[in-house]
C-alpha positions as CSV (number, residue, x, y, z in Angstrom):
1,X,-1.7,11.9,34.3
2,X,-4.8,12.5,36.4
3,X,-7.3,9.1,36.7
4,X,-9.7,11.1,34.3
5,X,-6.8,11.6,32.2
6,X,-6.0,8.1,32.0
7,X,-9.0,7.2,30.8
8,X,-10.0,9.6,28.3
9,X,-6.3,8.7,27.0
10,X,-6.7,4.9,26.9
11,X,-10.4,4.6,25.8
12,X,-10.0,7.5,22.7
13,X,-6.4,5.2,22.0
14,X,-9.0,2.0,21.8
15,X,-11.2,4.3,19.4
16,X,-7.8,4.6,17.1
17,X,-6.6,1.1,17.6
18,X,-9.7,-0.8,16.4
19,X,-10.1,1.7,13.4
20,X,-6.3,1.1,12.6
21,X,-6.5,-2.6,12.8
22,X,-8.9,-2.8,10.5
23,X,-7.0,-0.7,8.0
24,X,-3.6,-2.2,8.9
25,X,-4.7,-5.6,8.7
26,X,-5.5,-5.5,4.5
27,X,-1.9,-3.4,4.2
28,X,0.7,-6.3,4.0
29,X,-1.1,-8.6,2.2
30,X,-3.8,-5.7,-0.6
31,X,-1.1,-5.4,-3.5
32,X,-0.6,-9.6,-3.2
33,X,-4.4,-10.3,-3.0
34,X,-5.7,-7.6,-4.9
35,X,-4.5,-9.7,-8.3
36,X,-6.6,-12.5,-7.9
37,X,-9.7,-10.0,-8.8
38,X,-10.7,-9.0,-12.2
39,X,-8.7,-5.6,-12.4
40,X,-6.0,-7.0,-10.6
41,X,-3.2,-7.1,-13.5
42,X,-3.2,-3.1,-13.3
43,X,-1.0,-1.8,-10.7
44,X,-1.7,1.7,-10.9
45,X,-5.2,0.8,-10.2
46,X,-4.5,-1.6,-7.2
47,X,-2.4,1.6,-5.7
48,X,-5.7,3.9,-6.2
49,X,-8.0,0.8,-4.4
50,X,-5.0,1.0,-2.0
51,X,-4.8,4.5,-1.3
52,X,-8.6,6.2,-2.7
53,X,-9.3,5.9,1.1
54,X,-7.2,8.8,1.7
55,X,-8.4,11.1,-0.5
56,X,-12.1,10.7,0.7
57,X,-10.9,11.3,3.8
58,X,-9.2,13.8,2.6
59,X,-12.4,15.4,1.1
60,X,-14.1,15.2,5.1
61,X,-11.4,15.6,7.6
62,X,-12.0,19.3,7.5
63,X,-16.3,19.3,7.5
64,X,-16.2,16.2,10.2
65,X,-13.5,18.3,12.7
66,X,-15.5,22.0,12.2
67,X,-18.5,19.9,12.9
68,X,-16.7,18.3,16.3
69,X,-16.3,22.0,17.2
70,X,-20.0,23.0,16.5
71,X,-21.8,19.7,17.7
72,X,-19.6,17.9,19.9
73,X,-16.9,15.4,19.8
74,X,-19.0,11.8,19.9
75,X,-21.9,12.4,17.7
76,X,-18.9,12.9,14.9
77,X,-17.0,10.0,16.0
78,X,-19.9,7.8,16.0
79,X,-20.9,8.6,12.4
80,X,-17.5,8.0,11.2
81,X,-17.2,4.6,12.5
82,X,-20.5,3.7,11.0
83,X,-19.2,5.0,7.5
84,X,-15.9,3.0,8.4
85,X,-18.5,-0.2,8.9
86,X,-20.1,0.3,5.8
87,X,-17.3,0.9,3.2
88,X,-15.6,-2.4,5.1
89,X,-18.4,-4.4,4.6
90,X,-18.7,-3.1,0.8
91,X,-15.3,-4.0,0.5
92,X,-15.9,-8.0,1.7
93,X,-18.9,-8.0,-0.8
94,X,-16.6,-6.3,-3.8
95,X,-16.4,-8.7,-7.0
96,X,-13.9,-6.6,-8.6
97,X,-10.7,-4.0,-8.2
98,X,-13.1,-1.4,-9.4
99,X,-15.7,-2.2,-6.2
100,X,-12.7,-2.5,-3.7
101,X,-12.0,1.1,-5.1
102,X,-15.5,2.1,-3.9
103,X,-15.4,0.3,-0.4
104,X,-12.2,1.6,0.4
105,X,-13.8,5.3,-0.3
106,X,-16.5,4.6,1.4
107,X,-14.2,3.6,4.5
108,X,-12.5,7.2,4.4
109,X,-15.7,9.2,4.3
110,X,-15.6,8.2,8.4
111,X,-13.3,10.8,9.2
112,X,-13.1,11.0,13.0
113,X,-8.9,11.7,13.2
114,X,-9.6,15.2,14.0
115,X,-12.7,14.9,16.3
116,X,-10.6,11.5,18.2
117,X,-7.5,13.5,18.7
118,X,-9.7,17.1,19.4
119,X,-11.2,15.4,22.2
120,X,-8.2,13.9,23.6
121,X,-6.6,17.7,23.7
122,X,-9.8,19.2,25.4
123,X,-9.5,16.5,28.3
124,X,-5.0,16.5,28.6
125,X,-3.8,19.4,30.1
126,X,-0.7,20.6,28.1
127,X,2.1,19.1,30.3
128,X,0.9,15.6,29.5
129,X,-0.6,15.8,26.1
130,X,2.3,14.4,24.2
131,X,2.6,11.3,26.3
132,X,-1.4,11.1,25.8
133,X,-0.6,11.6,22.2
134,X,2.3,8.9,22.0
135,X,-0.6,6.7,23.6
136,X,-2.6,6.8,20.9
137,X,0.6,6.1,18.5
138,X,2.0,3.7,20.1
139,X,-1.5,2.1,19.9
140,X,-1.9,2.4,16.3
141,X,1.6,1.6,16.4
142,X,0.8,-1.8,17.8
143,X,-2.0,-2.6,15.5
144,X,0.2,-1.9,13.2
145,X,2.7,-4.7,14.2
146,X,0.1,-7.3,15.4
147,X,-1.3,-6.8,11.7
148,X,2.0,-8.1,10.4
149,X,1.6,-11.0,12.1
150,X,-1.9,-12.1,11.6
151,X,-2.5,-10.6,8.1
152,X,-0.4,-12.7,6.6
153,X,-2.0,-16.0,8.8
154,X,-5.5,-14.6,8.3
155,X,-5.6,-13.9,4.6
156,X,-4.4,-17.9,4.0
157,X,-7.4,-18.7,5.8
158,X,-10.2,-16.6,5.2
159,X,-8.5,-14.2,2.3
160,X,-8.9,-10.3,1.4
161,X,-13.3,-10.4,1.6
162,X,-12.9,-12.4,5.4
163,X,-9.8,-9.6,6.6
164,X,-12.6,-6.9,5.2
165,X,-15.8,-8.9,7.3
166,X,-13.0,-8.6,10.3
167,X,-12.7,-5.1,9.8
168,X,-16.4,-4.3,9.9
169,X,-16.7,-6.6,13.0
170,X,-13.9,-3.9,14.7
171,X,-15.7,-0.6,13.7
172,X,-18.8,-1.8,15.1
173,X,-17.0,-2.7,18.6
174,X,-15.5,0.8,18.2
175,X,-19.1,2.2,18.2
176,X,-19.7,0.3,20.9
177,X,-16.4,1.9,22.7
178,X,-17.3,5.7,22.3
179,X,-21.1,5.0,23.5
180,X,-20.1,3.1,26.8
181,X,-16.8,3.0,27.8
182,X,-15.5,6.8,26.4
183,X,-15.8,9.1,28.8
184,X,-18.3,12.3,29.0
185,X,-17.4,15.9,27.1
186,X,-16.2,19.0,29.2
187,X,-17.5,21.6,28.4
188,X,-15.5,23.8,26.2
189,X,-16.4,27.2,24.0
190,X,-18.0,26.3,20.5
191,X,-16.9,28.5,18.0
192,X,-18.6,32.2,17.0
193,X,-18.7,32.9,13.5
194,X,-17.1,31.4,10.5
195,X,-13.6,32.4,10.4
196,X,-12.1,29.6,11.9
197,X,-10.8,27.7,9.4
198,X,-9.2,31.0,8.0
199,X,-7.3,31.3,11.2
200,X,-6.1,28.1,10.9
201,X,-4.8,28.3,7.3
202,X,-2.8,31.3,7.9
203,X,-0.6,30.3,11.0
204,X,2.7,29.7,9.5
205,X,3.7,27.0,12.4
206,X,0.6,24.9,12.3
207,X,1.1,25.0,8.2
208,X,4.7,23.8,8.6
209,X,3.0,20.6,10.8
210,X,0.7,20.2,8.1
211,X,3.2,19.9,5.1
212,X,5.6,17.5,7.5
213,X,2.4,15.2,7.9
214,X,1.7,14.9,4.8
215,X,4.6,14.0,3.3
216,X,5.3,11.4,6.4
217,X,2.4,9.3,5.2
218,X,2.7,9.4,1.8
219,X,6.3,8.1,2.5
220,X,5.0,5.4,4.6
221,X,2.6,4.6,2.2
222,X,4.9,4.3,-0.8
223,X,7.1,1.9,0.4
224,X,4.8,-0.2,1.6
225,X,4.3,-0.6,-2.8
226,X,8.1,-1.5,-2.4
227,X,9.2,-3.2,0.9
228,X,7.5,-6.3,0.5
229,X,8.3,-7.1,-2.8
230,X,12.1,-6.1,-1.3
231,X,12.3,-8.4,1.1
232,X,11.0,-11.4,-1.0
233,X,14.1,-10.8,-3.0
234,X,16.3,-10.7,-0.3
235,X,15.3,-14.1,0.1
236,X,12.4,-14.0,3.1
237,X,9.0,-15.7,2.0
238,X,5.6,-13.1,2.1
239,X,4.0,-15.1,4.9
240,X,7.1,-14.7,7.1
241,X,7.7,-11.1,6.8
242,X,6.3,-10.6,10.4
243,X,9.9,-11.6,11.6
244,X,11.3,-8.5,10.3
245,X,8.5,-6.6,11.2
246,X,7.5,-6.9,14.5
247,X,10.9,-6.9,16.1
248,X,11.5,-3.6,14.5
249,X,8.6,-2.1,15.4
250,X,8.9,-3.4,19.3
251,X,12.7,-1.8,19.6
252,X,11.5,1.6,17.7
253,X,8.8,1.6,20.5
254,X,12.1,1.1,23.4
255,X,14.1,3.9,21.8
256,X,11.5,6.2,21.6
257,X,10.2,5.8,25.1
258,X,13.8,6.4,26.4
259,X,14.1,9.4,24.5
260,X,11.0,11.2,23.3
261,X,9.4,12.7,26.7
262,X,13.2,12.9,28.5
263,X,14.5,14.9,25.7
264,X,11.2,17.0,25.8
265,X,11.4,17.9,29.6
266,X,15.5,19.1,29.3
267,X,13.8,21.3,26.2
268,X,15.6,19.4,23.1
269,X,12.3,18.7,20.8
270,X,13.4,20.5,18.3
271,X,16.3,18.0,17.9
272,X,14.3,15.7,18.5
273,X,12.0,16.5,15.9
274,X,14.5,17.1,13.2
275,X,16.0,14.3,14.0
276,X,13.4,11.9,13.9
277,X,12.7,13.5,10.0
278,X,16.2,13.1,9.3
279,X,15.8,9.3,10.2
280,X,13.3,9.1,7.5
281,X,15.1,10.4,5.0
282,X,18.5,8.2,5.7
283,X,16.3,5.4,5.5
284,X,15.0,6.2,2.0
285,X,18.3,6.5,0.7
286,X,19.1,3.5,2.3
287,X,16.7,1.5,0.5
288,X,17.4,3.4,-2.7
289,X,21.2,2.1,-2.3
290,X,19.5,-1.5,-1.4
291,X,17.3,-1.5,-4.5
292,X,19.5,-3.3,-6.9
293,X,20.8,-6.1,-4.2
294,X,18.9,-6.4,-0.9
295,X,20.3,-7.7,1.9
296,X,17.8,-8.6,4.6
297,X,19.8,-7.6,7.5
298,X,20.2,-4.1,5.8
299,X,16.5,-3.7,5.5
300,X,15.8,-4.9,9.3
301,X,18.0,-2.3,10.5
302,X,16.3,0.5,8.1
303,X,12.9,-0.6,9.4
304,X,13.9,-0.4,12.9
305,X,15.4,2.9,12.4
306,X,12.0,4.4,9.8
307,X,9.7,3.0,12.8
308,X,11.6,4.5,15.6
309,X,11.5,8.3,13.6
310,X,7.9,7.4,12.7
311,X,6.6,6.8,16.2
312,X,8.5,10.3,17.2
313,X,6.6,12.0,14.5
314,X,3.3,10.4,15.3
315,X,3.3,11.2,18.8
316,X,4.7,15.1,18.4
317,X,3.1,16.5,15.9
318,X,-0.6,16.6,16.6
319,X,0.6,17.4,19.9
320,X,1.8,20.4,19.0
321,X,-1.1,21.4,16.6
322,X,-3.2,20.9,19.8
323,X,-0.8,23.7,21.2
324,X,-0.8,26.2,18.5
325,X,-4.4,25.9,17.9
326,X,-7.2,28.1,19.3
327,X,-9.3,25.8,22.1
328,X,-12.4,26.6,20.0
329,X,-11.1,25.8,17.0
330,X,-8.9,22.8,17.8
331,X,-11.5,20.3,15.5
332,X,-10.9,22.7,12.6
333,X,-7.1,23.1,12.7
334,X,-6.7,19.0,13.6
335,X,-9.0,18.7,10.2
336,X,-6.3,20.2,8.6
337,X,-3.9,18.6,9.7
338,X,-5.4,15.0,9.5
339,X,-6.9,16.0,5.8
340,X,-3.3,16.1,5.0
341,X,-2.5,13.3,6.7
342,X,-5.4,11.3,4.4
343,X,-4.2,13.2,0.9
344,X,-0.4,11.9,2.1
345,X,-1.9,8.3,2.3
346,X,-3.8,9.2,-0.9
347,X,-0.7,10.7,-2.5
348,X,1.8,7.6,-1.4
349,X,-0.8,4.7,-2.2
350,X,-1.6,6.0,-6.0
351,X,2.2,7.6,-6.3
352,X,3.7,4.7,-5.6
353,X,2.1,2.1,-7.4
354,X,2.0,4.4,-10.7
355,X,5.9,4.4,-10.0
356,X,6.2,0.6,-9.1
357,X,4.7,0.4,-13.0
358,X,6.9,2.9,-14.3
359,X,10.3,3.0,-12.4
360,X,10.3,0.2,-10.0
361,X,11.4,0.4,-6.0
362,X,14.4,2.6,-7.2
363,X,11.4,5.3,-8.4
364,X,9.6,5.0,-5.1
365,X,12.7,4.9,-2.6
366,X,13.9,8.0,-4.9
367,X,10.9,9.9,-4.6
368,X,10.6,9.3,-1.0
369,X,14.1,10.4,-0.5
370,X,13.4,13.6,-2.1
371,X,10.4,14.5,-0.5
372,X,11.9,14.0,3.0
373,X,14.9,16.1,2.2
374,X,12.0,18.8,1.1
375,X,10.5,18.5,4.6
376,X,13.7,18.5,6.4
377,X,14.3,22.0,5.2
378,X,10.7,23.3,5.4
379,X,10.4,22.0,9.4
380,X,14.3,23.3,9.9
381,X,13.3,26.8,11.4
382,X,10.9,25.5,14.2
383,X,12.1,26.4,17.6
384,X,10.3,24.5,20.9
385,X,10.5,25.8,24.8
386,X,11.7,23.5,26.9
387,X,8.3,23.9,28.8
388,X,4.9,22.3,27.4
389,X,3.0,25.8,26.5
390,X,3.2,27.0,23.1
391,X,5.7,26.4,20.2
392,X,7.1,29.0,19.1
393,X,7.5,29.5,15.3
């Protein structure tokens, strides 16, 4: 990477990392805390206050990354994060399930996935846009793990209203992020005419990437309504689920970093790819077989291993949307694909606590199981170059 490289990479990675944190840090500990408000009892609607955030960003990923294209990349990012502060600080205030449902909305109307990750392809030149991607995973990646450690720690001491002030504290740094430290906007062609979005939704290959991140999140989502519970029963206390956590998190990062951008160069991302899915979908039927008699051991390896496919997925996939995409209508096509990203989170959060309610884990790891088999065949026909142009589909 190129010094200007580097630091459009890290600072737009920051941008993601602060948002993240603030979402990641309520994750381990919501379905626990969410019972001591009134509305609590009802698991279904602890999985919508869970997961509603994804559907409103569902609803604005697409408006917020057509607008990037038109009006440029900051204004849009700077909006969202003020939403994000908002429906965080409506959150801490919330005296029920009910108002947690409308913070947590409130916090997905600030859709800036597709205008952060728009920007960070108009400033990476191809070659380098997957490592600049897996930046920004292995960022959220990060928060992600960090949260497991403090959330826990935090929510003793200050509970679910303080994690929420914490959040609001980390959108407003963000804001603070894009307006000095981000770095200016090249100049790129705004879109002529309307038909952008149409473009986008009949391209067979970026369609394919859509449908694969869709399903990814609602799978992570959905277990998240199982794991925990899980690996109380296997004997390892709530507070101290950070031990399992963290350590698989930290070796998916080691295996992915020896394999993801080597692979890539020799030309083997389709393998890659397929196999990362395929690591998904073991793990689901490996909890599935787990349901009935954990064994902690057992789910520390299949965390290590749904971490290390995850992190693959996360760092190719809107990489290559950035490739197949028209430069002037990169904001639209990354809408898409990050409004199905949000409707995946949606999907998993309210899925899987309607079938914690009804079925139990074994509903949720079954589920899972079959929608990652679904994927596996859908992505099965994409073909990469060896080289970092275009994918070929």
């Amino acid at each position: 990477m190129t010094a200007g490289e580097r630091r459009a990479s890290v600072s737009l990675a920051a941008i993601f990392a602060l948002r993240m944190l603030g979402l990641f840090l309520v994750l381990p500990v919501f379905a626990l805390e969410a019972r001591r408000y009134p509305g609590g009892d009802d698991s279904a609607l602890v999985g919508l206050a869970m997961g509603v955030y994804g559907l409103s960003q569902a609803l604005l990923q697409i408006p917020l990354g057509i607008a990037s294209d038109r009006w440029g990349r900051k204004p849009v990012i700077l909006l969202g994060l003020a939403l994000f502060a908002l429906g965080s600080a409506v959150a801490a205030w919330a005296p029920s399930v009910q108002w947690l449902v409308a913070g947590r909305a409130i916090q997905g109307a600030g859709a800036i996935s597709a205008a952060v990750t728009a920007f960070l392809a108009d400033v990476t030149r191809d070659s380098v846009r997957t490592k600049a991607m897996a930046l920004v995973g292995i960022s959220i990646a990060l928060m992600f793990a960090l949260s497991l450690v403090l959330a826990p720690l935090l929510a003793a001491q200050i509970g679910l209203r303080g994690l929420f002030l914490v959040t609001t504290a980390l959108a407003l740094t963000g804001m603070a992020t894009v307006a000095w430290v981000v770095p200016p906007e090249p100049a790129l062609p705004r879109p002529v005419g309307r038909g952008g979005l149409r473009q986008v939704l009949a391209h067979a290959g970026l369609l394919r990437l859509d449908f694969g991140v869709f399903v990814l999140h609602a799978v992570q989502l959905s277990m998240w309504m199982a794991v925990p519970a899980l690996l109380v029963q296997s004997g390892l206390a709530a507070p101290d689920h950070w031990q399992v956590y963290l350590p698989a998190v930290l070796i998916s990062f080691l295996i992915m970093g020896g394999l993801l951008f080597r692979l890539e160069r020799k030309g083997h991302l389709r393998l890659v790819f397929l196999v990362a899915i395929g690591l998904v979908l073991l793990v689901q039927l490996g909890f599935l077989a787990m349901a009935q008699s954990p064994s902690l051991a057992g789910a520390a390896l299949l965390l290590c291993l749904f971490f290390t496919g995850f992190n693959m997925l996360e760092a190719s996939q809107p990489s290559l949307v950035s490739r197949l995409a028209p430069p002037a209508h990169r904001g639209a096509a990354l809408g898409v694909y990050n409004t199905l990203q949000s409707l995946g989170f949606f999907a998993g959060g309210a899925g899987g606590g309607w079938l914690i309610k009804t079925q139990g884990g074994l509903g949720v790891f079954a589920a899972c199981a079959a929608l990652s088999a679904l994927w596996l065949l859908i992505a099965w026909p994409m073909q990469a170059p060896a080289s970092a142009g275009p994918v070929q589909h």
